[in-house]
Each structure stands twice: as structure tokens, then as C-alpha cells.
C-alpha positions in Angstrom: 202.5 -232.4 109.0 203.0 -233.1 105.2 205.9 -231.1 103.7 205.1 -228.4 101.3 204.8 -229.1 97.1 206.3 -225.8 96.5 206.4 -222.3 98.2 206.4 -218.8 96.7 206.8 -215.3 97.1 205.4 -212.4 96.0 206.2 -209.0 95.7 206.0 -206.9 99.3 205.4 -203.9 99.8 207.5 -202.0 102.7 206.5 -198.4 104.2 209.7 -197.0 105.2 211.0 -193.7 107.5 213.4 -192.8 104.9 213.1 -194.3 101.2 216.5 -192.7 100.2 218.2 -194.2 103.3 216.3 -197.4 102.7 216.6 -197.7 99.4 220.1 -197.3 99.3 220.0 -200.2 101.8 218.3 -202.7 99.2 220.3 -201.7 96.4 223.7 -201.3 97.8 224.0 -203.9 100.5 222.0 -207.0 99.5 222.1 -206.2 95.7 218.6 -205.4 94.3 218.3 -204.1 91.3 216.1 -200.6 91.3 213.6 -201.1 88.4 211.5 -197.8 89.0 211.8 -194.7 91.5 209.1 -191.8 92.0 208.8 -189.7 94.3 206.8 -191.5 96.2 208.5 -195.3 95.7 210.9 -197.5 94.5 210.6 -200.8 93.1 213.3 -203.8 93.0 214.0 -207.0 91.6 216.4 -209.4 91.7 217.8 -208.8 88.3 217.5 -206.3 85.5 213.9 -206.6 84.0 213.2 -209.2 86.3 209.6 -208.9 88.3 209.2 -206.8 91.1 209.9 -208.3 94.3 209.8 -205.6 96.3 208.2 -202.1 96.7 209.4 -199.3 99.0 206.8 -196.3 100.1 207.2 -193.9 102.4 205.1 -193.1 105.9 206.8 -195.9 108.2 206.1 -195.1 112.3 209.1 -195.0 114.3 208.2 -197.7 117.5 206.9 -196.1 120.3 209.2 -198.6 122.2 212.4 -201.0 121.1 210.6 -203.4 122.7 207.9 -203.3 120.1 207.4 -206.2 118.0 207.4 -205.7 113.5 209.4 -204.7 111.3 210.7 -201.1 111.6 212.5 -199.4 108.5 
């Protein structure tokens, strides 16, 4: 398989169980920057005014079992 030219990423959105909680997560612990926070989401970059990388919303499912496979917030 031929290596890759170049890979990307885009801006993901998360649904969450607790957007304080989790927000505080991306912020605090692996240093996001918040650009915007609603009520209803809150938006981070890497750097002030940078471009959003990532998008938090409530309305995350607990896992009916830890055995469940995904990514659980």
C-alpha cells in the first residue's frame, strides 16, 4: 500500500453526557482553547481565533454495557 500524500482533519463534533464536565475536560486537561459556548455547545480550537476543531453538544447515551464498543463521554 502506497503511503499517504498528506492527511487531514476536520472539525468533530462530540455528543456528550455532561458538556460542563466535558468541556472542562478539553479546556483544562489537554489545553483547547474555548472559542464559543451556548447553551447548547461549545466550540474549541487549538489556539485563540484558530478554526474550530472540535464541537461539544449535549444528548450522549450512557453504554448499556462497559463492554460496549465507541466512544462514551
Amino acid at each position: 500500500m502506497a503511503p499517504l500524500a498528506s492527511v487531514s482533519l476536520h472539525a468533530v463534533t462530540l455528543r456528550v453526557s455532561n458538556l460542563a464536565r466535558s468541556g472542562d475536560f478539553y479546556q483544562h486537561r489537554l489545553g483547547l482553547v474555548l472559542l464559543r459556548q451556548t447553551q447548547e455547545q461549545l466550540e474549541f480550537a487549538a489556539q485563540p481565533g484558530g478554526a474550530p476543531l472540535l464541537t461539544l453538544i449535549p444528548g450522549a447515551q450512557r453504554p448499556a454495557s462497559r463492554a460496549a464498543a465507541g466512544l462514551f463521554h
